[in-house]
N, C-alpha and C positions, 0 to 999 in steps of 0.2 A: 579556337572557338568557331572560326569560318568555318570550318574542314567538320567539323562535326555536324554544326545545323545543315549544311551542306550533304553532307552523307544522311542526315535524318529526314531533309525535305526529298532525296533521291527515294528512298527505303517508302516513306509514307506515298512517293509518287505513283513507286511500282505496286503496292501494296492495292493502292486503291485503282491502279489502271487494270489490274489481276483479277480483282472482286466485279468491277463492275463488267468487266471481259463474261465471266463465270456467271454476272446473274443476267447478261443478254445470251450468253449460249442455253441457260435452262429457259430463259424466254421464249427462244426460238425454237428450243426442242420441244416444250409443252406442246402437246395438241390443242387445234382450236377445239370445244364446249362444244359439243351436235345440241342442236337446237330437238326437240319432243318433235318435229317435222319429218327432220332427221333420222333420228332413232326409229320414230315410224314407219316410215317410204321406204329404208336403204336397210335396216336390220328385221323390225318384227316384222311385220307385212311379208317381208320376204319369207322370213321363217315359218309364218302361221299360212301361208299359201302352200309350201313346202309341205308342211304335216296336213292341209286337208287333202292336195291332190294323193299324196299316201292314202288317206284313210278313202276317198271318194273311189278310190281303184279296190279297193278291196272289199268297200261293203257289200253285203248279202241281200237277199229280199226279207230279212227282218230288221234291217239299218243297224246290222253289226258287223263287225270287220271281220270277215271269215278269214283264218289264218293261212289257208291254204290258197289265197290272192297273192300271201305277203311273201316275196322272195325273203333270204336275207340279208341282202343289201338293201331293202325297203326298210327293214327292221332297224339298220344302221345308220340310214337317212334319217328316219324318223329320230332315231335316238340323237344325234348330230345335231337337227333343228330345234329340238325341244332343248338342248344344252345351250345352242347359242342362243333361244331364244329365252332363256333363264338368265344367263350373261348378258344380254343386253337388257333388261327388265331391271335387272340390279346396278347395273351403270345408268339409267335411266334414274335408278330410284334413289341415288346417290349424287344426280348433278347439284351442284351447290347454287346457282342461280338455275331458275328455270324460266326459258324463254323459248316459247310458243313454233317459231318461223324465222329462218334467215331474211334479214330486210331484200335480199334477191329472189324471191320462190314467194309462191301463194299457195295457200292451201287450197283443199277439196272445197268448192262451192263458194271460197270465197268471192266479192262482190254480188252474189245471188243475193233476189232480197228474199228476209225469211231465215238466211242463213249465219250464221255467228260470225261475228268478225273476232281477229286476232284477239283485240284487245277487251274481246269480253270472253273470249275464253281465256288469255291473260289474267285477267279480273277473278274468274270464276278458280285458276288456280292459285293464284295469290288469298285467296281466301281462304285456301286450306293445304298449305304444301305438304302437309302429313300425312292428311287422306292421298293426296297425289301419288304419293311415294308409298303409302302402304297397298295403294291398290297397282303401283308399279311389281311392287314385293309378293303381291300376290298372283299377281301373272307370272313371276318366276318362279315360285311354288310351283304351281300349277303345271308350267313346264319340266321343273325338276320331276313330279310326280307321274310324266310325261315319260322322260327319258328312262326312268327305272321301267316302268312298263316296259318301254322298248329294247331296254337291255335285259329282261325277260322273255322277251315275245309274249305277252300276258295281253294276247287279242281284247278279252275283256275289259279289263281295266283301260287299255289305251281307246278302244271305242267309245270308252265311257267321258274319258279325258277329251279327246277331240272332239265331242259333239259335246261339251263344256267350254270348249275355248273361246268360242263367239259369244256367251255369257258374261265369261271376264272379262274379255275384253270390251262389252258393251257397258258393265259397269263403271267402267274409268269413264266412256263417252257420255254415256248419260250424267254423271253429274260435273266435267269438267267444258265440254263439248256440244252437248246440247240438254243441259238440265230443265227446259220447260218439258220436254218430254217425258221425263220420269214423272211427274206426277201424274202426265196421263195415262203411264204405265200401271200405274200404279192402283187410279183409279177404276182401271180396266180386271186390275187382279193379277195381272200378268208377273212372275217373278223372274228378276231379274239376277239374281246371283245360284 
């Protein structure tokens, strides 16, 4: 009867020194959560810098992208940025907690006075993680609609898409970022989407 519970407290020992081994190596291997700071500075920004310097080299004197600027490795680039910035728009729009700023890093303006602090642009998407996320969703729309152009070379439609892209993207800012401003946007007439 020793030899038994003896062998069953051995088997339960390895068993469980086995799982909790298993659930600190998926621990360790998860990636840390990019904080919406993050995702901004290091993926879109980059991306949406990417496709205007494209577009900004090729426009025309009627503010359209003459096709004959656009090598086709411009074409490729373009197509490349708007896909990663589709992918990260949807990993953004899919984070499960969403947190503003690494406690190491400030954002743009903060401590300015006038200017939003963390925790009220925190606030303002805690309000509404839907809209958050649908207007993340819609910036990777936007992109995917992006990257078909460029995997056409369809000058029009991509000229049309990049001088739209500072629109979506001001949408999310105005109402997560700085939403006293929309109403004076708004007030003005000025259309934002």
């Amino acid at each position: 009867m020793k030899t038994k519970i003896a062998a069953l407290l051995t088997v339960t020992m390895l068993v469980a020194g086995c799982s909790s081994k298993s659930d600190q190596a998926t621990d360790a291997a998860a990636p840390a959560q990019l904080t919406v700071f993050e995702f901004m500075t290091e993926k879109v920004d980059k991306d949406a810098d990417i496709i205007w310097e494209i577009g900004n080299k090729a426009i025309d004197d009627q503010a359209a992208i003459d096709p004959a600027l656009m090598s086709d490795e411009d074409w490729t680039r373009l197509g490349k940025s708007a896909t990663q910035m589709a992918a990260d728009s949807r990993a953004l729009a899919a984070v499960e907690h969403i947190v503003v700023r690494p406690v190491d890093k400030r954002i743009a303006d903060e401590g300015t006075a006038g200017a939003p602090t963390v925790e009220q642009i925190e606030g303002h998407i805690d309000r509404d993680h839907d809209l958050f996320r649908s207007l993340a969703e819609s910036l990777a729309n936007h992109a995917d609609e992006l990257a078909g152009a460029a995997a056409r070379k369809d000058h029009v439609v991509a000229a049309r898409l990049i001088n739209e892209l500072d629109g979506v993207c001001e949408s999310c800012h105005l109402e997560f970022w700085y939403p006293e401003q929309k109403e004076l946007i708004e007030r003005m007439g000025i259309a934002t989407h």
